[in-house]
C-alpha positions as CSV (number, residue, x, y, z in Angstrom):
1,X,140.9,86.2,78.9
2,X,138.6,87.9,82.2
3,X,138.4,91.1,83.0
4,X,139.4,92.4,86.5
5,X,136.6,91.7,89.7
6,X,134.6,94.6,90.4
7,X,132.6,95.1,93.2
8,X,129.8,96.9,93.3
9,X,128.0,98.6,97.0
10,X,124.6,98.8,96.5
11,X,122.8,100.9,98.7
12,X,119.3,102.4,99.7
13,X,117.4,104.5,97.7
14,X,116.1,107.9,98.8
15,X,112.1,107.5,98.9
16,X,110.0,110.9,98.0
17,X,107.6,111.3,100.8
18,X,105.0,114.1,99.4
19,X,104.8,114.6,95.8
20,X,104.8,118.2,93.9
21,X,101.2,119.3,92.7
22,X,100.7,119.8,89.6
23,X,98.7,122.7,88.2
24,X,97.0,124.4,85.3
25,X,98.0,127.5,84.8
26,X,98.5,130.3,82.0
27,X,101.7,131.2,80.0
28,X,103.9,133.5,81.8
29,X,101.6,133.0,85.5
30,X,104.0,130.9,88.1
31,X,102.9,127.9,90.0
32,X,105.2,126.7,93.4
33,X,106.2,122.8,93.7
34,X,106.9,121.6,96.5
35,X,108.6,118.1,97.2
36,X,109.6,116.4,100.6
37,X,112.3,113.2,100.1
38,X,114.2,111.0,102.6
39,X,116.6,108.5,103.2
40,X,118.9,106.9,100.9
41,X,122.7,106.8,101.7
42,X,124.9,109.8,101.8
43,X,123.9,113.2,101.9
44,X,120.5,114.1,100.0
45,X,120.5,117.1,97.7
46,X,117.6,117.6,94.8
47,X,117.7,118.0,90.9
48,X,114.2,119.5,88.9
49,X,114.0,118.5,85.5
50,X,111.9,119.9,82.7
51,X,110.6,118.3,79.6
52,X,108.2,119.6,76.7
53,X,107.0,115.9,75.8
54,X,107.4,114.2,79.4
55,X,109.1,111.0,77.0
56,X,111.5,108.8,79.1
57,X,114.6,110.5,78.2
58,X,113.2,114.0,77.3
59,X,114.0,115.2,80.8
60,X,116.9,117.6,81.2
61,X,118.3,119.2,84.6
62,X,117.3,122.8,85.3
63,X,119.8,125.1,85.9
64,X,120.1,126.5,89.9
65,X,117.1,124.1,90.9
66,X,118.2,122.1,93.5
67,X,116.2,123.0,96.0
68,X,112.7,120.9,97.8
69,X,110.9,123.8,95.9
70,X,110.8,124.6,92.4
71,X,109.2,128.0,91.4
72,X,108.0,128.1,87.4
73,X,106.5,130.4,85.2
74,X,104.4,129.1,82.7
75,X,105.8,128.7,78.9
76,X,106.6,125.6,76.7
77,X,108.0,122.8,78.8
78,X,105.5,121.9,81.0
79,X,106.8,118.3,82.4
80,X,108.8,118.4,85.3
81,X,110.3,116.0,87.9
82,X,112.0,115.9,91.0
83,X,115.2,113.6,90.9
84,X,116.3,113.2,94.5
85,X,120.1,112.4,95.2
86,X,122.0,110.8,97.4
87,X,125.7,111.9,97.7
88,X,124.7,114.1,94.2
89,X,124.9,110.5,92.1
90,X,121.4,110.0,90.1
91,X,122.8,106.7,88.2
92,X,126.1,104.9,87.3
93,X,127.4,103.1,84.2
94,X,130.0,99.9,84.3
């Protein structure tokens, strides 16, 4: 017994083109990242994450960032990343 074909369209990733800057800075003080991406398929949106270890996996989405700029203030979590997307898909699963 075979399962049905599937196809499967790959197609270009978007490439970040300046990275965000990092800083040191003091609980409750706010630091501005700023992130500059292009190409890939589709329209390109963003997606900040946030993660207190900065472990694969550890990273979850922040609510209302989606923009090329993140504004923080310092407190507990401080490892981010900038997840560009193309037509708002990060990843699949077959």
């Amino acid at each position: 017994m075979f399962s049905d074909h599937v196809i499967l369209e790959f197609k270009q990733s978007a490439v970040i083109n300046t990275q965000p800057a990092g800083a040191t800075i003091c609980r409750g003080k706010t630091h501005t990242m700023t992130v500059s991406a292009s190409g890939g398929t589709g329209t390109l949106s963003y997606q900040w994450q946030q993660s207190p270890t900065g472990n694969v996996g550890s990273y979850n989405d922040i609510s209302g960032a989606s923009t090329t700029s993140l504004y923080h203030t310092g407190d507990d979590n401080p490892w981010f990343d900038m997840v560009p997307l193309c037509n708002h898909a990060k990843w699949f699963t077959l």
